[in-house]
TIPAVO-996520 format. One record per residue: residue number from 1; residue in three letters; x, y, z of N, C-alpha, C, O in turn. Coordinates in steps of 0.1 Angstrom, whole numbers, m for minus. Example, Ala and Ser with C-alpha at 12.3 -4.5 7.8 and 13.67 -1.06 7.14 Angstrom:
BEGIN
(1 ALA (132 m57 78) (123 m45 78) (132 m33 78) (142 m33 85));
(2 SER (128 m22 71) (137 m11 71) (129 0 79) (134 11 80));
END
This chain:
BEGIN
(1 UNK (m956 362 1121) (m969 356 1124) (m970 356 1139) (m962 354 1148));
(2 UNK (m982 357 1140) (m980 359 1161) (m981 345 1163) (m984 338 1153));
(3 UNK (m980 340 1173) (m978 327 1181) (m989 326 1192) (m990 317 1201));
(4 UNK (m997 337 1190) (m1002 332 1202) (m1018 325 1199) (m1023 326 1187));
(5 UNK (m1025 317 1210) (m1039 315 1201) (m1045 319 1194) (m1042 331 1191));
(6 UNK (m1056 315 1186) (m1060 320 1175) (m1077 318 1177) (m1082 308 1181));
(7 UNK (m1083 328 1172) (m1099 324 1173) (m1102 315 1158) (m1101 322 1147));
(8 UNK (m1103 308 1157) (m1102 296 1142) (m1115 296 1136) (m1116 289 1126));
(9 UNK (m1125 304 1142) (m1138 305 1136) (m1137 319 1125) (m1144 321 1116));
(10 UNK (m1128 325 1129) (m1124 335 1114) (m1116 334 1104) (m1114 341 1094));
(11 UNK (m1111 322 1108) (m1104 313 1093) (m1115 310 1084) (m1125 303 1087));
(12 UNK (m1111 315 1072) (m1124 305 1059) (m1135 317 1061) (m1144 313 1054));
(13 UNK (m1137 327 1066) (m1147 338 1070) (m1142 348 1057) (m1130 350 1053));
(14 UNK (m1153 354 1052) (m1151 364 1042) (m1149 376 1049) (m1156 380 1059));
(15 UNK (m1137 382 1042) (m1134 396 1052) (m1126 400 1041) (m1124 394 1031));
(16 UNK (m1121 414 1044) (m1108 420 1036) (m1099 415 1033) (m1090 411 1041));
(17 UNK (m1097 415 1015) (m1081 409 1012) (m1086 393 1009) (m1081 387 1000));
(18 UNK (m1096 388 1017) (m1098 373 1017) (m1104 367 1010) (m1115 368 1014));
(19 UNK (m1104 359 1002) (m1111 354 989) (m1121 335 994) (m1115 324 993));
(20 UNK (m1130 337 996) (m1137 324 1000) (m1140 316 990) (m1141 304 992));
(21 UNK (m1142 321 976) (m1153 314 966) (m1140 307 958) (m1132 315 952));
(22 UNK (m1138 297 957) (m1128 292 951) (m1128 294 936) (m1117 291 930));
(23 UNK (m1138 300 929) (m1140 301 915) (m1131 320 913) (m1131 327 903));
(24 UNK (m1128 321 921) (m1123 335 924) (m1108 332 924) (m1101 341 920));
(25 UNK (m1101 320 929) (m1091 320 929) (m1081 321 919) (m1085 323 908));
(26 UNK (m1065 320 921) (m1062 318 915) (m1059 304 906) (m1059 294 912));
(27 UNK (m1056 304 892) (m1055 289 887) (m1049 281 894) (m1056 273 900));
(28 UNK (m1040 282 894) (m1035 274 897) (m1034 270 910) (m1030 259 912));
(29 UNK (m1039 278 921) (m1047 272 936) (m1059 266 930) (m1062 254 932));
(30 UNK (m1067 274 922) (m1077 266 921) (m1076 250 910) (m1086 242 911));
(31 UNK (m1067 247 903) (m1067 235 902) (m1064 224 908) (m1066 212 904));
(32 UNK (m1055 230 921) (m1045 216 931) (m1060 219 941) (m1064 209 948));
(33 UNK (m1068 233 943) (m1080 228 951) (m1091 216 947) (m1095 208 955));
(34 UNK (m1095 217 934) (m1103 209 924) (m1098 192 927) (m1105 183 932));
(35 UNK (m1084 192 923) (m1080 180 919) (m1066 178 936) (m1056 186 935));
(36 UNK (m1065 172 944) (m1060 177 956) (m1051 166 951) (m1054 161 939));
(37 UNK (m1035 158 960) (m1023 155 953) (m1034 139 964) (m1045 143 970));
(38 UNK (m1030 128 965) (m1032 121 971) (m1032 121 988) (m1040 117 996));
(39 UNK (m1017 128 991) (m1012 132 1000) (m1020 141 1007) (m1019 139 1019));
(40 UNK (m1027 149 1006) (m1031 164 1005) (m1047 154 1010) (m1052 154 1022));
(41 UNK (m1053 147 997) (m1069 143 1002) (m1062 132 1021) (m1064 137 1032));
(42 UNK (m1057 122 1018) (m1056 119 1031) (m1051 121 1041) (m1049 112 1050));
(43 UNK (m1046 140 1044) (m1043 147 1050) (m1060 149 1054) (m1064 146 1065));
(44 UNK (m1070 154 1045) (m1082 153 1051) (m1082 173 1042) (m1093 179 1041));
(45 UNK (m1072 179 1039) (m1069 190 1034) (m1082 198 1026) (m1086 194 1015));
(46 UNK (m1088 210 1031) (m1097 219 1029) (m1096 232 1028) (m1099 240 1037));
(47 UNK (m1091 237 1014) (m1084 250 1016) (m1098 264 1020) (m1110 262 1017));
(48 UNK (m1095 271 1024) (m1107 276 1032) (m1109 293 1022) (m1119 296 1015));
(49 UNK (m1096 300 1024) (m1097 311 1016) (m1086 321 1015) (m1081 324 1026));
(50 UNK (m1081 326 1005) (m1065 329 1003) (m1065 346 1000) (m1075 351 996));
(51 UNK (m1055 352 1002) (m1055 367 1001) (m1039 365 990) (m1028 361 994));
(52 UNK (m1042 368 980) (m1033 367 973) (m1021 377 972) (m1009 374 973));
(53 UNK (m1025 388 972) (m1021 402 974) (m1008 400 989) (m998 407 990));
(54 UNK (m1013 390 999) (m1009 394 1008) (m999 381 1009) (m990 381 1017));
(55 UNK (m1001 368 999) (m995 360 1002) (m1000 348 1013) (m994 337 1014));
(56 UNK (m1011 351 1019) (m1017 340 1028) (m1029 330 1024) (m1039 333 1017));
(57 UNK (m1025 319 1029) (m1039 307 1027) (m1042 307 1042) (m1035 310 1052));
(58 UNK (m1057 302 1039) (m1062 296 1052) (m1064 280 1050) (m1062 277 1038));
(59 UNK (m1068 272 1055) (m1069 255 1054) (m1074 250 1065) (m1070 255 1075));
(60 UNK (m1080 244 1065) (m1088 233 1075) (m1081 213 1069) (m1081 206 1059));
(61 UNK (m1077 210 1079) (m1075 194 1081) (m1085 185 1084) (m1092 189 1094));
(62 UNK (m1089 176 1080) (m1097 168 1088) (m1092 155 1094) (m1097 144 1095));
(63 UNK (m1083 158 1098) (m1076 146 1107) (m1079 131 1113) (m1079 126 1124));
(64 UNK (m1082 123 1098) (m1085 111 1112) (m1070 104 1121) (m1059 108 1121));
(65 UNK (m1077 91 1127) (m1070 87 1133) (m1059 77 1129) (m1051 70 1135));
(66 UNK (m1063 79 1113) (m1050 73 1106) (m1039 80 1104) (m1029 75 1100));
(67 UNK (m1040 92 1106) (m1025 96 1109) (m1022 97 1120) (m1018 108 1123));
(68 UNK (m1023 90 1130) (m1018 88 1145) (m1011 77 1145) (m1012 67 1137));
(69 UNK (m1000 79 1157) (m988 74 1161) (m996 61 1169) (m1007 57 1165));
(70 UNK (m988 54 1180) (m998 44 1186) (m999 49 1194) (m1005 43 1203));
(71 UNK (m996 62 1196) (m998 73 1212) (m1013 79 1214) (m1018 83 1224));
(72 UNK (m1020 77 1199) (m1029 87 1198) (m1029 101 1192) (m1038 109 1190));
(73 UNK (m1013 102 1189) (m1012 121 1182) (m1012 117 1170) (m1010 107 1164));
(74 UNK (m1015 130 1166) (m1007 128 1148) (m993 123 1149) (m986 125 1160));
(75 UNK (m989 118 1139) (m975 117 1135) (m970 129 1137) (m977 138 1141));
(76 UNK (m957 132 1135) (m947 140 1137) (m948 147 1121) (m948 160 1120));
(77 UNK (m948 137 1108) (m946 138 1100) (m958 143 1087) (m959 149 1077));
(78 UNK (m967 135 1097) (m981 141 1092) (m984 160 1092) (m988 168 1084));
(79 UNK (m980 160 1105) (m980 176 1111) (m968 185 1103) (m970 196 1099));
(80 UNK (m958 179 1100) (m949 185 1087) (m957 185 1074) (m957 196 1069));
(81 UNK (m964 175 1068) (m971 175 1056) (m983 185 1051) (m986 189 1040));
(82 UNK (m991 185 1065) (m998 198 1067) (m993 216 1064) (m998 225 1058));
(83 UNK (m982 213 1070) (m978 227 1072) (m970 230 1057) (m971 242 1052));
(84 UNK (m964 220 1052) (m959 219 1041) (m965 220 1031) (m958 221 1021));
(85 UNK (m984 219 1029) (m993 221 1017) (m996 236 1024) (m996 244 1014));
(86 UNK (m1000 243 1037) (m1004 253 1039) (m990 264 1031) (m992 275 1024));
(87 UNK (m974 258 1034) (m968 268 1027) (m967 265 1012) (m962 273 1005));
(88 UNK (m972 255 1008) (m966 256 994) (m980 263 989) (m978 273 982));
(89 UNK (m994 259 992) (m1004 273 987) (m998 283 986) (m997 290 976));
(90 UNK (m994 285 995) (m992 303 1004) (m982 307 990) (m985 316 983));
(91 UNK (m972 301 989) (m965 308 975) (m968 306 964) (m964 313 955));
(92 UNK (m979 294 962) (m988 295 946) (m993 300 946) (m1000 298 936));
(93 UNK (m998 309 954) (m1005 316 948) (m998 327 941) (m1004 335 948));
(94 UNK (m992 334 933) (m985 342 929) (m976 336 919) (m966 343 916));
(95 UNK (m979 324 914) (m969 316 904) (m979 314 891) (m991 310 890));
(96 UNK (m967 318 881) (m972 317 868) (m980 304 867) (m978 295 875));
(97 UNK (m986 303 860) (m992 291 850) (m982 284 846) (m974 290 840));
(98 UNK (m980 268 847) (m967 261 844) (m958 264 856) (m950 255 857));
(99 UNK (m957 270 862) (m945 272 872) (m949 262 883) (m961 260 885));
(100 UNK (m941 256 889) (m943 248 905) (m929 254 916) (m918 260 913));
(101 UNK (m934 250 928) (m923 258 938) (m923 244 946) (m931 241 955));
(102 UNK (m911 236 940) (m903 226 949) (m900 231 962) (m898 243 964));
(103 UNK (m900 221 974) (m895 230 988) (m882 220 984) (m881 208 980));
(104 UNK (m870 234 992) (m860 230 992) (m854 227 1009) (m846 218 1012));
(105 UNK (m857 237 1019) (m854 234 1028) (m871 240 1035) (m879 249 1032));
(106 UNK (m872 224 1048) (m882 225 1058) (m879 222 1066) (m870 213 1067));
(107 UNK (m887 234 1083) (m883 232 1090) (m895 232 1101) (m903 241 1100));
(108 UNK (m896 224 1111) (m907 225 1118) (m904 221 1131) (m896 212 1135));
(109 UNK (m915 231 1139) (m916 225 1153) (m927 224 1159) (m938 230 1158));
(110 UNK (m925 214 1169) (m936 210 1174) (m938 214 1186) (m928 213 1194));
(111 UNK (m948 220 1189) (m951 231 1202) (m961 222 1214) (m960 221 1226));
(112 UNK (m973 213 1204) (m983 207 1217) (m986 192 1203) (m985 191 1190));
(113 UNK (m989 186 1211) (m994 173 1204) (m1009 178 1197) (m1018 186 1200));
(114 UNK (m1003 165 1183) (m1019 174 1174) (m1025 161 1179) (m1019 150 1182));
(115 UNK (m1039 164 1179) (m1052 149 1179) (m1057 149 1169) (m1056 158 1161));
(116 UNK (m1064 139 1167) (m1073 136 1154) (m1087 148 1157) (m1091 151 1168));
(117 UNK (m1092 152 1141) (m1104 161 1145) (m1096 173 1137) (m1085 174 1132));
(118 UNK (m1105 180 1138) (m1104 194 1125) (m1092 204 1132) (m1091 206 1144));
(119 UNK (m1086 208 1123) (m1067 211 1124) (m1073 221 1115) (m1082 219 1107));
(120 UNK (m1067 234 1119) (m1064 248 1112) (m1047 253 1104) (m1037 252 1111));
(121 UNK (m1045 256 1093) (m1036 261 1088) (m1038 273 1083) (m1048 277 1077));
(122 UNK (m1023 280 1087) (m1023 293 1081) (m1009 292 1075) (m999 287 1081));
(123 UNK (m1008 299 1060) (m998 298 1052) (m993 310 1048) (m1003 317 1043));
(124 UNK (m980 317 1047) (m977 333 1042) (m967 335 1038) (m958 328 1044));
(125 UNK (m964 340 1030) (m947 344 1022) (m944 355 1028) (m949 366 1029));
(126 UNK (m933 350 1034) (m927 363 1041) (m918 371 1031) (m916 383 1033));
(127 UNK (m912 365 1021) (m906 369 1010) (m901 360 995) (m896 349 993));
(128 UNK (m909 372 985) (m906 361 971) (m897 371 965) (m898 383 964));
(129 UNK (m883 359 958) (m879 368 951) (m880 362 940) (m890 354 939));
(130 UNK (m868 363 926) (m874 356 914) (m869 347 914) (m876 344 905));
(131 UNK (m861 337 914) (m862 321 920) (m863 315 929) (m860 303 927));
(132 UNK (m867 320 943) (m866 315 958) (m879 321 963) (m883 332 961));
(133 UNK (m884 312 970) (m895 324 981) (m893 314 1001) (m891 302 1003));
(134 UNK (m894 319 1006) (m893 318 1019) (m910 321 1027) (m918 330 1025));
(135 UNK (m910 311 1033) (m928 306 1039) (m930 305 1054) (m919 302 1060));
(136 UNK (m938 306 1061) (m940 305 1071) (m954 296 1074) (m964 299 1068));
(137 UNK (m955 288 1082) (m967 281 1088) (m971 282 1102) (m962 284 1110));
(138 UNK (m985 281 1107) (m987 274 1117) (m996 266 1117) (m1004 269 1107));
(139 UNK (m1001 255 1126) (m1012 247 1126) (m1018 251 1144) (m1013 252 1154));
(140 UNK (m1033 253 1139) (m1038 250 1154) (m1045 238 1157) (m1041 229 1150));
(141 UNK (m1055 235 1163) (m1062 228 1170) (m1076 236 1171) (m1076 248 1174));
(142 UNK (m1092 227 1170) (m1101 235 1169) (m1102 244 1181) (m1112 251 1180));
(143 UNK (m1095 247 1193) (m1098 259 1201) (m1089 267 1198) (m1089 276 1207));
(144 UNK (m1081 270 1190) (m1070 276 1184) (m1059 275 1191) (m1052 285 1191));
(145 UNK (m1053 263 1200) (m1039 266 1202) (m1032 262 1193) (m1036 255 1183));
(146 UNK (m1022 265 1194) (m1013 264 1183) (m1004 251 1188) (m1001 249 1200));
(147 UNK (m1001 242 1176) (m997 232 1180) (m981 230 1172) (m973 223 1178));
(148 UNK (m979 235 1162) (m971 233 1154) (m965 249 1146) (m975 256 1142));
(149 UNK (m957 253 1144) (m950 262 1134) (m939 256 1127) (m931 247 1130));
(150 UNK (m940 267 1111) (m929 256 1098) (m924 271 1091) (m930 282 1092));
(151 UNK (m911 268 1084) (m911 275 1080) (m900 268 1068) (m896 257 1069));
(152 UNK (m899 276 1059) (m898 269 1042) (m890 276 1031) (m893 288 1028));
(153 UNK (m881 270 1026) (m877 277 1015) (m883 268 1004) (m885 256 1004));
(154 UNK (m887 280 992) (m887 272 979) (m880 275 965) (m875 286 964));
(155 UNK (m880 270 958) (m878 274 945) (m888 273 939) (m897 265 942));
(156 UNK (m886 285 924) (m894 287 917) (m891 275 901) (m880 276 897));
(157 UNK (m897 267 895) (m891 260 883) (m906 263 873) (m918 263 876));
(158 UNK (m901 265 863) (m911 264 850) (m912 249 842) (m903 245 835));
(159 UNK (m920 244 842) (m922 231 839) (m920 233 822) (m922 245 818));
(160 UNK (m917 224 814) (m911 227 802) (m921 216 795) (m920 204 799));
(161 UNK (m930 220 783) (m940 212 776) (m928 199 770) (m916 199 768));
(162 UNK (m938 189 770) (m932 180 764) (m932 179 749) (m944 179 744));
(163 UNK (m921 177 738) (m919 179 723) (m930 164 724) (m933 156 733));
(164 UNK (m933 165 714) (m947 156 705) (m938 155 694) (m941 149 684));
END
């Protein structure tokens, strides 16, 4: 993923490969978009538009200043939580019906302090195999610097119906 700024007005933009209309998506993005985890709504979390084919989400934050430190930035951990829904999209998209992808190992760094206000994510599988996939993040800031990069192992698990 390049590192360097980013124009953030072409995130969530219909283009090649890029899917905007959420009724286009896949299920199971489209039902954690529908129904968002608790975590995820007061993240402020807005998935924008995903390329499945390629393995990428796009996402928008809406950041208030409830996730700020007493410094005024986001949390440290908030900014992990972000990047950690941009990569776990990024690998559902390509997961069976019933399947979830636990993260097993995360790792993040922090490049520039986030502020409260609209936060960009970009999510990509750099490689799926058949029980593991490996993720990459970054988060910018509405002029597109980049503020944060993550990167992610997951497992693949099939959730198993409950006997009645």
């Amino acid at each position: 993923m390049n590192a360097t700024a980013i124009n953030v007005a072409s995130l969530g933009a219909a283009r090649d490969d890029f899917e905007t209309n959420a009724e286009n998506w896949p299920p199971n993005v489209k039902a954690a978009h529908d129904k968002p985890s608790p975590t995820s709504a007061h993240l402020g979390l807005e998935l924008l538009a995903v390329d499945k084919a390629g393995g990428t989400v796009e996402m928008a934050f809406n950041a208030s200043d409830k996730l700020c430190n007493k410094w005024g930035g986001i949390q440290g951990g908030n900014v992990a939580a972000m990047l950690d829904d941009a990569m776990a999209f990024a690998i559902g998209l390509n997961l069976d019906w019933g399947q979830i992808s636990p993260t097993l190992e995360l790792k993040i760094s922090m490049l520039a302090p986030a502020r409260p206000g609209r936060l960009y994510a970009v999510g990509q599988v750099v490689r799926r195999g058949r029980s593991v996939g490996f993720v990459e993040g970054m988060l910018y800031d509405g002029e597109g610097q980049l503020l944060a990069t993550g990167s992610s192992t997951a497992n693949f698990v099939t959730l198993k119906k409950r006997d009645t």
